[in-house]
Backbone bond lengths (Angstrom), bond angles and torsions (degrees), N, CA, C in turn:
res aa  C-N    CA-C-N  psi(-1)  N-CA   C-N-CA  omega(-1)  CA-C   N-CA-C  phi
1 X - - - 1.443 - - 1.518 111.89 -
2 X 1.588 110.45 -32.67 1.432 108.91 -169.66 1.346 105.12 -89.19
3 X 1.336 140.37 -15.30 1.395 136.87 149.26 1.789 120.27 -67.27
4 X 1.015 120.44 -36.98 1.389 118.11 162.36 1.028 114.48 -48.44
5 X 1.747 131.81 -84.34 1.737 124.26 160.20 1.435 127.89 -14.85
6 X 1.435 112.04 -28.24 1.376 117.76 -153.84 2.229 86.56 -98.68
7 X 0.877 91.84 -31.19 1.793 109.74 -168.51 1.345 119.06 -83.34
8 X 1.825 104.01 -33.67 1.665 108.14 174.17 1.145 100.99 -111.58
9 X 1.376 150.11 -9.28 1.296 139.72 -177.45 1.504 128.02 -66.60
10 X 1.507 115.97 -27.37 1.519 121.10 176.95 1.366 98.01 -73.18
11 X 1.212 128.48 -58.24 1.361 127.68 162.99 1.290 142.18 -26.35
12 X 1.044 104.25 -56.58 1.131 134.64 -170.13 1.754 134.20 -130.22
13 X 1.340 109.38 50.13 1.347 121.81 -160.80 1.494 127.62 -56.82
14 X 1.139 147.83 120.82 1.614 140.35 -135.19 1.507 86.88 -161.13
15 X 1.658 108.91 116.99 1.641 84.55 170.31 1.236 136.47 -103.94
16 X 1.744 103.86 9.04 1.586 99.22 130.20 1.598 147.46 -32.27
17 X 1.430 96.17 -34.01 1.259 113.21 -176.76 1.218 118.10 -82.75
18 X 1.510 117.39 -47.31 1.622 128.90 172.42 1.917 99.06 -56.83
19 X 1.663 110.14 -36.45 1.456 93.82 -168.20 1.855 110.04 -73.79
20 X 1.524 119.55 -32.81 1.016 102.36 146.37 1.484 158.30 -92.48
21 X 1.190 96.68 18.49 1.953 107.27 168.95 1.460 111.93 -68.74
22 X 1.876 100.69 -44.46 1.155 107.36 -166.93 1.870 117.70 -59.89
23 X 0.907 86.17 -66.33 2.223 80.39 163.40 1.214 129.72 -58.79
24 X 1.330 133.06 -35.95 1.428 141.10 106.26 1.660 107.06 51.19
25 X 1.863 72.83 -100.12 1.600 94.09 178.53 0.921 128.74 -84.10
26 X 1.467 134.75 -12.66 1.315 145.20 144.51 1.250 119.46 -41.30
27 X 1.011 127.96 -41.16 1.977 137.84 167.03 1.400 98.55 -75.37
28 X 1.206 136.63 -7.13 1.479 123.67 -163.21 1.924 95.65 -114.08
29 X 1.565 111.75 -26.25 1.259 125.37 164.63 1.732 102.79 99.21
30 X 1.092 89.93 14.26 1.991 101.95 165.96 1.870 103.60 -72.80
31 X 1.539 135.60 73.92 0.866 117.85 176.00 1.639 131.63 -64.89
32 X 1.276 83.43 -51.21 1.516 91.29 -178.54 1.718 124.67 -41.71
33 X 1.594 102.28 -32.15 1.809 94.94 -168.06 1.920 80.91 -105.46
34 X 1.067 132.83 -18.73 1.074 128.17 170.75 1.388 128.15 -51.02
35 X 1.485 110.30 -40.58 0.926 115.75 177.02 1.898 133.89 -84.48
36 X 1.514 97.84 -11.15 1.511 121.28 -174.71 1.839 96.15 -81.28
37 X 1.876 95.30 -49.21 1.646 91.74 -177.72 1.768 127.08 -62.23
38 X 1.537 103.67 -19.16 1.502 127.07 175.51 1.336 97.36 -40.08
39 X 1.395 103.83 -75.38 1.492 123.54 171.26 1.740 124.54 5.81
40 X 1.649 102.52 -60.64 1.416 115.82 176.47 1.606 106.43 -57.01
41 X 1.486 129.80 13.70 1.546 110.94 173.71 1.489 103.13 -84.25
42 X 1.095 120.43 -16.40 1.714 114.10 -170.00 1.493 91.06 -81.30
43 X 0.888 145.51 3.68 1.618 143.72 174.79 1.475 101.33 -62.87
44 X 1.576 123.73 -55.70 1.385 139.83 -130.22 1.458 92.23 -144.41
45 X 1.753 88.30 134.91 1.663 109.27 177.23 0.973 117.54 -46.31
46 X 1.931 147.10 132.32 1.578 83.48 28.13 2.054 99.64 -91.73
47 X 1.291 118.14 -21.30 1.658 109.00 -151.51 1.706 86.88 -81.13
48 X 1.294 123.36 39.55 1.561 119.85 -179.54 2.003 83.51 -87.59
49 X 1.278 109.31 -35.91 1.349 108.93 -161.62 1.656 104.34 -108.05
50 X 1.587 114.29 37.22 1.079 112.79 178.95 1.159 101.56 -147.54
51 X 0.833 105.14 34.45 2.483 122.76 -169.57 1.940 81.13 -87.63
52 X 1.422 86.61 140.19 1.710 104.51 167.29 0.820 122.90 -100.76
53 X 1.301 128.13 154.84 1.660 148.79 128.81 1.141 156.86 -100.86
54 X 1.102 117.18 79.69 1.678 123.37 -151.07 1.538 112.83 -96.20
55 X 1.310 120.63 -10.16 0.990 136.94 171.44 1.401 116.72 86.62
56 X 1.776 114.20 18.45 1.491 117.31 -177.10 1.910 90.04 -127.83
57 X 1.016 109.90 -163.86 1.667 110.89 -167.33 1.913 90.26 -109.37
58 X 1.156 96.31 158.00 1.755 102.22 168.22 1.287 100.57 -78.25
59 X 1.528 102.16 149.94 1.406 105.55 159.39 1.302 119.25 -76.42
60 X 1.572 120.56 178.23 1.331 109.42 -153.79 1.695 84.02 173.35
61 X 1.627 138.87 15.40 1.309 118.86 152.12 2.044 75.15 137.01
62 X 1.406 128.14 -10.45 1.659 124.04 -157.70 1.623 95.23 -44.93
63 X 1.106 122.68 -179.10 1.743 122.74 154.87 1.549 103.12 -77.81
64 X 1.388 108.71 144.31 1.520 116.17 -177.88 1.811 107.87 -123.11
65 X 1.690 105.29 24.50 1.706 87.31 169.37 1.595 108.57 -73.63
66 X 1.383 118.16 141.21 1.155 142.09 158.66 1.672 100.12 48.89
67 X 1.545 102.87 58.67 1.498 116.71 169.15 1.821 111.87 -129.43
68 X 1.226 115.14 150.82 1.162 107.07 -154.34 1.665 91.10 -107.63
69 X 1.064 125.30 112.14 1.886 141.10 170.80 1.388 119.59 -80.42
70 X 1.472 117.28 121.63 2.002 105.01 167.71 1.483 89.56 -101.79
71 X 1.454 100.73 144.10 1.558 101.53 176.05 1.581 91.25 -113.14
72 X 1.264 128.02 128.06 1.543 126.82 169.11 1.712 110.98 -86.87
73 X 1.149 101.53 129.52 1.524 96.86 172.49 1.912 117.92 -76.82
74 X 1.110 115.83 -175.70 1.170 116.15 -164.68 1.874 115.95 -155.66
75 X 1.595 107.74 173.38 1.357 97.15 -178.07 0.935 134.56 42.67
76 X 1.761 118.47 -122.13 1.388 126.72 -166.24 1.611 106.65 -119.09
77 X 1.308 122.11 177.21 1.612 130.56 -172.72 1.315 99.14 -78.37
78 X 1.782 132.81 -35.53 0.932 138.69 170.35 1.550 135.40 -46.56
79 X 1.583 100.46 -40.34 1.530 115.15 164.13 1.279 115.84 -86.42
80 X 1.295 123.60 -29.36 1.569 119.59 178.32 1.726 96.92 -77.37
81 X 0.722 150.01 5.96 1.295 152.82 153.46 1.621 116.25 -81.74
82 X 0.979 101.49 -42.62 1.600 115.69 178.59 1.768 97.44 -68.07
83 X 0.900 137.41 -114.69 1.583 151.22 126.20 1.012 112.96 52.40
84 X 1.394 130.48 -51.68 1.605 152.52 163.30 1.474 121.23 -29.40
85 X 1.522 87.32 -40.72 1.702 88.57 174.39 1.558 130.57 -86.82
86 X 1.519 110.23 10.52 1.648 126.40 146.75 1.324 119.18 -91.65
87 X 1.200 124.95 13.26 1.554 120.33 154.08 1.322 101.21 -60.34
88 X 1.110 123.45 -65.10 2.378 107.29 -151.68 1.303 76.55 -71.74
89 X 0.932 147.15 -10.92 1.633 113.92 170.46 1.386 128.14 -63.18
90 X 1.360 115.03 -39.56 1.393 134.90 150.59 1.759 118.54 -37.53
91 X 1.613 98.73 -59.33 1.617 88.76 168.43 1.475 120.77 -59.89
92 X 1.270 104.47 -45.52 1.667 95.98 -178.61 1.070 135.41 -54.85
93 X 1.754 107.98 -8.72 1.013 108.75 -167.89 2.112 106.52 -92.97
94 X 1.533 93.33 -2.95 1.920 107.08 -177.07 1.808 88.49 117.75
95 X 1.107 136.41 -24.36 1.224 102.59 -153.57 1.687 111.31 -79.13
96 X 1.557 100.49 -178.95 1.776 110.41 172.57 1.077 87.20 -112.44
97 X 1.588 109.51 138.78 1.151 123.81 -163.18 1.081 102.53 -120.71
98 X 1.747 143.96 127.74 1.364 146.33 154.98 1.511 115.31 -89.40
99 X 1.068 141.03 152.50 1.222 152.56 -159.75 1.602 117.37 -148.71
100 X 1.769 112.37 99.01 1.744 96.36 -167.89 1.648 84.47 -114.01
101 X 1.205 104.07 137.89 1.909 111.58 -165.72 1.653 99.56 -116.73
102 X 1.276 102.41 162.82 1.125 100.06 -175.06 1.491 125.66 -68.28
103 X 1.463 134.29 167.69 1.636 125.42 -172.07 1.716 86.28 -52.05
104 X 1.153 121.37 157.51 1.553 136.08 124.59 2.062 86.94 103.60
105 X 1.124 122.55 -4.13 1.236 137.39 172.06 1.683 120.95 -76.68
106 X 1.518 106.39 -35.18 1.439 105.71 -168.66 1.149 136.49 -33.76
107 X 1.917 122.87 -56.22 0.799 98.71 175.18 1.334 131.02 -93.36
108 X 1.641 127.31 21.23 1.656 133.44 178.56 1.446 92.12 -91.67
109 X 1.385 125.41 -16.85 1.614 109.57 178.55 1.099 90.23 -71.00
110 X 1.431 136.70 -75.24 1.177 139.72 -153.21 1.838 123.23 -23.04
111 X 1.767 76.38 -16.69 1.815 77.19 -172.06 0.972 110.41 -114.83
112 X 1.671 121.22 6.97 1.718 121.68 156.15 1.259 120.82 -30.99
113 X 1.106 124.45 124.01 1.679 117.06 159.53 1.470 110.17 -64.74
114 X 1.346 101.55 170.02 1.862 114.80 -157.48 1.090 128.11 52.41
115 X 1.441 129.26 6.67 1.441 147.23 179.39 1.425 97.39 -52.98
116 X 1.188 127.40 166.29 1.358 121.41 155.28 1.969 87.08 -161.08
117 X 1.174 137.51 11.74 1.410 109.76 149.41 2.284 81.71 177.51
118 X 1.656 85.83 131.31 1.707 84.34 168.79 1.580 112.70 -92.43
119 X 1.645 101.58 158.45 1.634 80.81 -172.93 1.800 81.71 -141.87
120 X 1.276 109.60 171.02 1.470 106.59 -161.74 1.666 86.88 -129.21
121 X 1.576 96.53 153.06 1.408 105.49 -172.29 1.602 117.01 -61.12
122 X 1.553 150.10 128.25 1.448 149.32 -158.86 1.796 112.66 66.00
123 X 1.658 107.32 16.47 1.271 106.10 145.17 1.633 132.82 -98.57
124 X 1.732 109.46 145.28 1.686 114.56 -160.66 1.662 99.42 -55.46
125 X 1.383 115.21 128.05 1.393 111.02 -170.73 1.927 108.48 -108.31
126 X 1.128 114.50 134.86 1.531 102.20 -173.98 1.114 123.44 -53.85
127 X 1.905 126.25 178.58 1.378 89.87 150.80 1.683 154.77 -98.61
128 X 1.425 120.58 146.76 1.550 128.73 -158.67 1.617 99.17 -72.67
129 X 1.659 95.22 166.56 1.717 105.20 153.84 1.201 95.04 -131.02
130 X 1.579 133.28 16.96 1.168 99.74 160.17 1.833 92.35 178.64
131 X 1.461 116.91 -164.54 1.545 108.12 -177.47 1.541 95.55 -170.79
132 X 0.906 106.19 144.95 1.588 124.45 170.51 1.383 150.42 -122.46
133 X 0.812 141.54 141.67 1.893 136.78 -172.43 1.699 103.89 -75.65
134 X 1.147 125.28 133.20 1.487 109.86 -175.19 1.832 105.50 -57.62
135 X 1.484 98.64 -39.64 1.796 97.40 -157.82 1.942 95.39 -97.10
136 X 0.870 95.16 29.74 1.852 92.61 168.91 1.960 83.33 -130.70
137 X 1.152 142.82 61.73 1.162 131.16 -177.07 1.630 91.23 -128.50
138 X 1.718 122.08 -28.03 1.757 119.21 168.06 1.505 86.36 -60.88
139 X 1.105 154.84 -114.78 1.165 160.22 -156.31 1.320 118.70 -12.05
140 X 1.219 103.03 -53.45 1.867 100.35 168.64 1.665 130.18 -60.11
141 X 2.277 101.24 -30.70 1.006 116.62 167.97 1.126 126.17 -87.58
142 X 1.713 125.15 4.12 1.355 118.75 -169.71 1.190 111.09 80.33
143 X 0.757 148.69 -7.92 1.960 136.97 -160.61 1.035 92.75 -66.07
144 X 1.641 78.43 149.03 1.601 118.22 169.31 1.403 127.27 -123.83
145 X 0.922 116.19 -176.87 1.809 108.56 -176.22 1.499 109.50 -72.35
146 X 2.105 104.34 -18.66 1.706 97.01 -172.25 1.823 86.42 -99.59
147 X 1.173 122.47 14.75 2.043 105.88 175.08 1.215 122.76 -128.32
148 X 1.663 104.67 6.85 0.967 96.19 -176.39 2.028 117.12 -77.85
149 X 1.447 118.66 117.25 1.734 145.41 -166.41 1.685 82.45 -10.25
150 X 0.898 126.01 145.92 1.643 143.56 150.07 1.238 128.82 -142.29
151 X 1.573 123.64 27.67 1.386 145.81 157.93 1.303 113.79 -62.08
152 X 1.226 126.44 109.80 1.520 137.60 -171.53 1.143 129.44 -130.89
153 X 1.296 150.99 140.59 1.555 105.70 -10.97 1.867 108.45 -67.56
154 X 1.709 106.32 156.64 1.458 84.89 160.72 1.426 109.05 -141.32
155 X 1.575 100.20 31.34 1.507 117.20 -176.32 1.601 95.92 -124.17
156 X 1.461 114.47 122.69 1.545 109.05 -161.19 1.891 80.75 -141.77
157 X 1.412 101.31 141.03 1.690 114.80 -177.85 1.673 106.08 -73.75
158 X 0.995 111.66 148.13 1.730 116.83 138.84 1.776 127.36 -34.04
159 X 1.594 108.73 101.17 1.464 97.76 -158.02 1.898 111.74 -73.41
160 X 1.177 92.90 -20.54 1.805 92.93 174.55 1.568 104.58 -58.08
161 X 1.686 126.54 -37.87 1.236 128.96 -177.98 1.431 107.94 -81.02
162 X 1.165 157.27 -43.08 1.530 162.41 117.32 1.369 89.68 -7.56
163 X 0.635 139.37 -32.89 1.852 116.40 -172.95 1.623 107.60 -82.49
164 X 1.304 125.69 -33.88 1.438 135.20 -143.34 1.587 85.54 -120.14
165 X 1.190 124.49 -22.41 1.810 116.20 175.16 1.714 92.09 -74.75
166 X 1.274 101.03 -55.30 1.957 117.00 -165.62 1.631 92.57 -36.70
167 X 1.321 134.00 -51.42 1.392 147.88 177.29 1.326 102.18 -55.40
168 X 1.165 134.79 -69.11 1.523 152.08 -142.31 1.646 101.10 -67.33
169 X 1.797 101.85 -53.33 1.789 127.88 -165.48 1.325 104.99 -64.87
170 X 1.568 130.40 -30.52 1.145 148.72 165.38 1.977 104.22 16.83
171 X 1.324 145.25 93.06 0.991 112.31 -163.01 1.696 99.40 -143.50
172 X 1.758 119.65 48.74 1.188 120.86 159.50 1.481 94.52 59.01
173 X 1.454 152.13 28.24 1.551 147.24 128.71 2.022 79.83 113.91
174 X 0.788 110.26 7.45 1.965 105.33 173.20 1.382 105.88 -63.64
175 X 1.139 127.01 169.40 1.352 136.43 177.91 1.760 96.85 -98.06
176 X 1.437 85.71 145.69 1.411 90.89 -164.56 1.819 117.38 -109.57
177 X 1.458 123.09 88.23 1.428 113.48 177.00 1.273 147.55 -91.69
178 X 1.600 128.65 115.63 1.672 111.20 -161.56 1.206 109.61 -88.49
179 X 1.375 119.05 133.19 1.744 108.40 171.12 1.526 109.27 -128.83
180 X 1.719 93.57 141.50 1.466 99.86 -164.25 1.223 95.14 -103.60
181 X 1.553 120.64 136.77 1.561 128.12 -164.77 1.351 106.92 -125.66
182 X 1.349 115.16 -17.60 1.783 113.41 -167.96 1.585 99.44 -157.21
183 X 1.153 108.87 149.31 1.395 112.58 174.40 1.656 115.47 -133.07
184 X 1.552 119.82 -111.57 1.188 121.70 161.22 1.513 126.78 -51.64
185 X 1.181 160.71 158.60 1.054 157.18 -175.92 1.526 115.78 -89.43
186 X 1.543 109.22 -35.02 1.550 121.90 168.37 1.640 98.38 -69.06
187 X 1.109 135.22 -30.63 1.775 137.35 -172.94 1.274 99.41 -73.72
188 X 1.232 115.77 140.05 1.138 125.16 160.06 1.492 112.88 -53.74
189 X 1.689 124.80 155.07 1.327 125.67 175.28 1.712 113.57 -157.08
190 X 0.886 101.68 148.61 1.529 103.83 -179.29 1.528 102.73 -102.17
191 X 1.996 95.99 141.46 1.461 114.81 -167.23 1.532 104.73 -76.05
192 X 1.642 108.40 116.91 1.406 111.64 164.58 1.734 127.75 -4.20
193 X 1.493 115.31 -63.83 1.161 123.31 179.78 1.232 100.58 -56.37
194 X 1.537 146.52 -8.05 1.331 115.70 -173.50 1.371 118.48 -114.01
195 X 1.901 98.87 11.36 1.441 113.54 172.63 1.630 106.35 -104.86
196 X 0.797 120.73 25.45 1.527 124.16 166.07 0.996 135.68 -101.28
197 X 2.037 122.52 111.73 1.256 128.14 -165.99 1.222 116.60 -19.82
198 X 1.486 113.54 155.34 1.793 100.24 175.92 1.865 78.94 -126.49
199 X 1.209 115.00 32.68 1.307 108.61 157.04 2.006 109.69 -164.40
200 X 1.343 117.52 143.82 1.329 115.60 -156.57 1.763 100.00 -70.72
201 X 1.008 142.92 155.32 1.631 149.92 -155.49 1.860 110.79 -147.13
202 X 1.096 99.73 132.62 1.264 89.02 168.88 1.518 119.06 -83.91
203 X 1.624 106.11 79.76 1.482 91.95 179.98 1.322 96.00 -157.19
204 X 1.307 123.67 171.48 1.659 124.93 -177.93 1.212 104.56 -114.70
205 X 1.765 118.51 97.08 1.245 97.76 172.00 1.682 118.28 -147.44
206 X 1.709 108.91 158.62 1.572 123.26 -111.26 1.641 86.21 -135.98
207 X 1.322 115.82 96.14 1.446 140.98 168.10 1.597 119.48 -55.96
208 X 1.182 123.72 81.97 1.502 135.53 -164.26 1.817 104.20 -100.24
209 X 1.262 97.99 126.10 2.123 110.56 173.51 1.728 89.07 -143.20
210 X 1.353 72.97 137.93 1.601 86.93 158.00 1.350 101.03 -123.33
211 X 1.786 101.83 152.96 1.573 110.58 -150.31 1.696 77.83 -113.02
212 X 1.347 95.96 -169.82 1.945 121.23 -165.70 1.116 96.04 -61.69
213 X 2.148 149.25 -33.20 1.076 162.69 -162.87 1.554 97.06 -83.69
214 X 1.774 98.51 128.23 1.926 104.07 176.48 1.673 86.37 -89.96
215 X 1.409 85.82 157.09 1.510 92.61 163.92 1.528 107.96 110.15
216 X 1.360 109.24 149.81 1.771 111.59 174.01 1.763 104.68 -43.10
217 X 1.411 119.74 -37.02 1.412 102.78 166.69 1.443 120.85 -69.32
218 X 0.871 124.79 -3.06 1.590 118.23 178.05 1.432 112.57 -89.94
219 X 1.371 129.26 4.57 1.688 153.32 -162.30 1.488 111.39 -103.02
220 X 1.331 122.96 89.88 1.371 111.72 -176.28 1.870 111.61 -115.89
221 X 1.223 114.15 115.41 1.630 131.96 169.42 0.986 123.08 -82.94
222 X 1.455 127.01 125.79 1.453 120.40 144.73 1.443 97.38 -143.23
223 X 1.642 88.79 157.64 1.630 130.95 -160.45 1.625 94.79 -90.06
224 X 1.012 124.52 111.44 1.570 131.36 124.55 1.149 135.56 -81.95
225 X 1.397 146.28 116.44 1.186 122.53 123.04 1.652 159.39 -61.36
């Protein structure tokens, strides 16, 4: 299949086709053209109707000493989690980095590394030299299968909130597992009941969704064993 696309596509351009080459080759570890064909998702609903204009050019690899970047986040909470860890790449490279995260994201961006200021969507933004898609940011950096960041952890909690879970998780010396079952409400999610042992475990573990509500109220737990 991935030589067919690769064989009728100059020819014959379909952007069905560009939308699947691009992952394609990304599973195959072809980054470089993998990552240009990615590209074709802003074609097609939904981020067809979420394409920007900032009035500076995207980045796309420019030099970034002492240039000021918005990186827009994208999709789901799942990929902006993923993705995150090409921010200090951005710093290293000189730039100031802005960061606009998705609604209900604010304050876990805040604790991205390479951040250098969060800004929330219909806030006055300074002026840019340039702006970016979070998950077109391998592409801007080149990555490869041997660069892509593997510094870990580099997603670290709120310690006032780590303190009051550390209390909460409490689980008689059991091993302790979190499983995330639901996220956004537009995201697809799998129904609770179908993450439940089909055999009893010695372990304590604690089924976490966050619902359409930002905020510690938007956080809903329950305990299985």
């Amino acid at each position: 299949g991935l030589d067919l696309l690769l064989s009728v596509l100059p020819q014959h351009p379909v952007l069905n086709g560009h939308l699947e080459l691009g992952p394609a080759l990304l599973a195959f570890g072809e980054f470089a053209e993998g990552w240009r064909q990615y590209e074709h998702r802003w074609f097609v609903p939904p981020l067809a109707d979420l394409r920007a204009d900032y009035g500076v050019p995207q980045w796309v690899g420019q030099p970034l000493d002492n240039r000021t970047l918005l990186v827009r986040c994208e999709q789901g909470f799942g990929d902006n989690f993923q993705f995150a860890r090409f921010l200090p790449m951005l710093k290293a490279r000189g730039a100031h980095v802005l960061l606009m995260p998705l609604r209900g994201l604010e304050a876990i961006a805040r604790r991205f590394p390479g951040v250098d200021r969060v800004v929330e969507l219909g806030d006055r933004l300074p002026p840019l030299d340039y702006y970016a898609n979070l998950l077109s940011l391998p592409m801007g950096l080149g990555t490869t299968v041997d660069t892509i960041p593997a510094d870990a952890p580099y997603l670290t909690p709120d310690p006032a909130r780590a303190i009051r879970w550390a209390a909460r998780l409490k689980s008689d010396d059991k091993p302790l597992v979190g499983l995330i079952w639901a996220g956004r409400p537009e995201h697809w999610s799998v129904p609770l009941r179908r993450c439940s042992p089909r055999r009893r475990t010695r372990t304590a573990c604690w089924a976490i969704r966050r619902s359409s509500g930002s905020g510690s109220a938007g956080r809903r737990t329950r305990r299985r064993r």
